[in-house]
N, C-alpha and C positions, 0 to 999 in steps of 0.2 A: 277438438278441431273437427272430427268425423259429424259431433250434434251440429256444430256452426252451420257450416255445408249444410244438413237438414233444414233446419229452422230456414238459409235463405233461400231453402229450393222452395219450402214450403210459403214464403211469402212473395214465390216467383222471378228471385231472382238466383243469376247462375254463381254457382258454389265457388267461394273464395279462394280455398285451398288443395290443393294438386295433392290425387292420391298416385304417388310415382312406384310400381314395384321396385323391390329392395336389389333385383339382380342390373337396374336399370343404369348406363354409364351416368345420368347426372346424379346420383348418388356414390360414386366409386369412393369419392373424400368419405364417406361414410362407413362402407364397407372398409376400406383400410383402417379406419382408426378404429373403429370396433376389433378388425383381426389383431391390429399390433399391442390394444389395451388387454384380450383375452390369452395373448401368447406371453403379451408382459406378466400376467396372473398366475401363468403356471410356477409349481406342480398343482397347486389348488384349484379346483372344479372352478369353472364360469361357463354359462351362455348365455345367451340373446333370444329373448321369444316377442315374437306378433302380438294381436291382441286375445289370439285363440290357442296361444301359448303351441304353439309352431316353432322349431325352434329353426332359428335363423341361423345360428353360427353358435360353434364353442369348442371347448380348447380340449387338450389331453386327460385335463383332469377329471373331465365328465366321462370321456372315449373307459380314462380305466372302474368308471365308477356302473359303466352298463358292459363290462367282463360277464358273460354271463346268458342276457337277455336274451330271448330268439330271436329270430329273422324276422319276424312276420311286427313283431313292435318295432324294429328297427326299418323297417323299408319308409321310404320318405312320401308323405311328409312324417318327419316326425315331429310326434304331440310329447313335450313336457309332462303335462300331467297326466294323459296316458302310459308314460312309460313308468311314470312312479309307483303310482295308485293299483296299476293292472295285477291278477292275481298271480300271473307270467313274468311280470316287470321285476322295479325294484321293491315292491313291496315284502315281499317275502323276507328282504334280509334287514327290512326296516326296524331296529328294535324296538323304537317307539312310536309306530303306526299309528297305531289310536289317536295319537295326541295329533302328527304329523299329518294324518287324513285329515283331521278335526281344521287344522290351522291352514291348509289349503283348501277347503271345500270354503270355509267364511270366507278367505280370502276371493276365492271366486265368488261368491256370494254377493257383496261387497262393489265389485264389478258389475253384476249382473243389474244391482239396484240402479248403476251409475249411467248404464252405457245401454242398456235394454238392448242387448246385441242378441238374438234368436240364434246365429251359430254357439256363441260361448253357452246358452243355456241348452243347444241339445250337449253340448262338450260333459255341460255340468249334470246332466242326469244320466248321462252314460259311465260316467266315473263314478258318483254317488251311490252307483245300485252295485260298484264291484263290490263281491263279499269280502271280507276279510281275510286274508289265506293263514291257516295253521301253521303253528310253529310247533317243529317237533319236541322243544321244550314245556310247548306248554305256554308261554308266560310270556308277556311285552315288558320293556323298560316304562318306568315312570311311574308316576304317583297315583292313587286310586286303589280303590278298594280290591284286594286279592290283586294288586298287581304289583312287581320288587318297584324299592325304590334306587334310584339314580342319582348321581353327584350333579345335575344340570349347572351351568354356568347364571348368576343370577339375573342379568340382563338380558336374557332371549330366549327363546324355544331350539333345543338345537337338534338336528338332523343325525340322529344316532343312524351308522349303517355298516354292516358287515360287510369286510374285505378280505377274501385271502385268511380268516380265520381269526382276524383282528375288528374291535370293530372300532369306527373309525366319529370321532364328534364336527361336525360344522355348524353356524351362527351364518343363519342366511344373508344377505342384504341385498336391496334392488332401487336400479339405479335408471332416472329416465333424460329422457333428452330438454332440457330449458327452452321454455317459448319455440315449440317445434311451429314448422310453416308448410309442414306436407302430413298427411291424413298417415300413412305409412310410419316415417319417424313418430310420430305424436304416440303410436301404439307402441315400438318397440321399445321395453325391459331389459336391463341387464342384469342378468342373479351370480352374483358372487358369493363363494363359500368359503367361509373365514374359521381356520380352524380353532377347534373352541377346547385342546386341550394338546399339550406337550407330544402323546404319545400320536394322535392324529399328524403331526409337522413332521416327526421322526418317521413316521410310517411313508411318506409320501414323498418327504426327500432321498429313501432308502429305493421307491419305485423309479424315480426320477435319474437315477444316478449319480 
């Protein structure tokens, strides 16, 4: 929607489609179904990110999954992939980083080819150049030379991540809006995290109450 707009400014005429902020009243029906779908979600992580991965809105199960993080990645706006990736964030209790940085940096990659959006590619070389952070064991989950191997579920990449002394598996998925008609919706994402093993459900219904 955002190229549309482009391409008819650039052949002089004026852009089709309304870019509405997302706090804006003719999107409320929006904002509601979004809050009632990510509440409906819980205890399982969900939110909502822009197209510079800002996150719009999300429920409990992310609030208990950034336990932890400092202030200064938390003040708003907050960035998705900065808060993952950063060597402050969740990255540290990621167990299988490696793979996880690998499979969100394509993924923005991917983006960048699509959209040639100059914000997302400063987003993507500022996250890119974070180091790695040490783990005091030593060692990441997953497959690869000198590194332990892991039970992964065979359908997906899943989001290994320490809680509370447990760690915790999810099977991401992301979900967009059908035939959007405003430059806004057309960008936001919904990432739900589907958990990808028994002991993950019991850990979560156990925080849940």
């Amino acid at each position: 929607v955002r190229e549309r707009n482009a391409l008819l400014l650039a052949a002089g005429y004026a852009p089709r489609y309304a870019e509405t902020p997302v706090d804006a009243p003719a999107l409320g029906a929006l904002r509601e179904g979004i809050d009632r779908l990510l509440k409906g979600y819980e205890p399982y992580p969900a939110l909502v990110v822009d197209g510079t991965y800002t996150v719009v809105a999300a429920n409990s199960g992310i609030t208990m999954l950034l336990d932890g993080v400092p202030d200064h990645l938390l003040a708003p706006p907050l960035n998705a992939m900065r808060l993952t990736l950063h060597p402050e964030g969740l990255a540290p209790r990621i167990r299988n980083l490696p793979e996880w940085r690998g499979h969100l940096l394509e993924q923005m990659e991917r983006q960048i080819a699509l959209a040639r959006s100059q914000s997302l590619r400063r987003l993507y070389d500022e996250v890119a150049a974070y180091p790695l952070p040490e783990r005091a064991d030593g060692d990441w989950d997953g497959p690869g030379p000198g590194v332990a191997s892991a039970p992964y579920p065979y359908f997906a990449l899943p989001l290994r991540i320490e809680h509370r002394g447990r760690v915790l598996s999810f099977v991401s998925s992301i979900s967009t809006f059908n035939t959007p008609l405003d430059v806004t919706v057309a960008e936001l994402a919904i990432e739900t995290f589907l958990p990808a093993d028994a002991q993950t459900v019991e850990h979560l219904r156990e925080l849940s109450g």
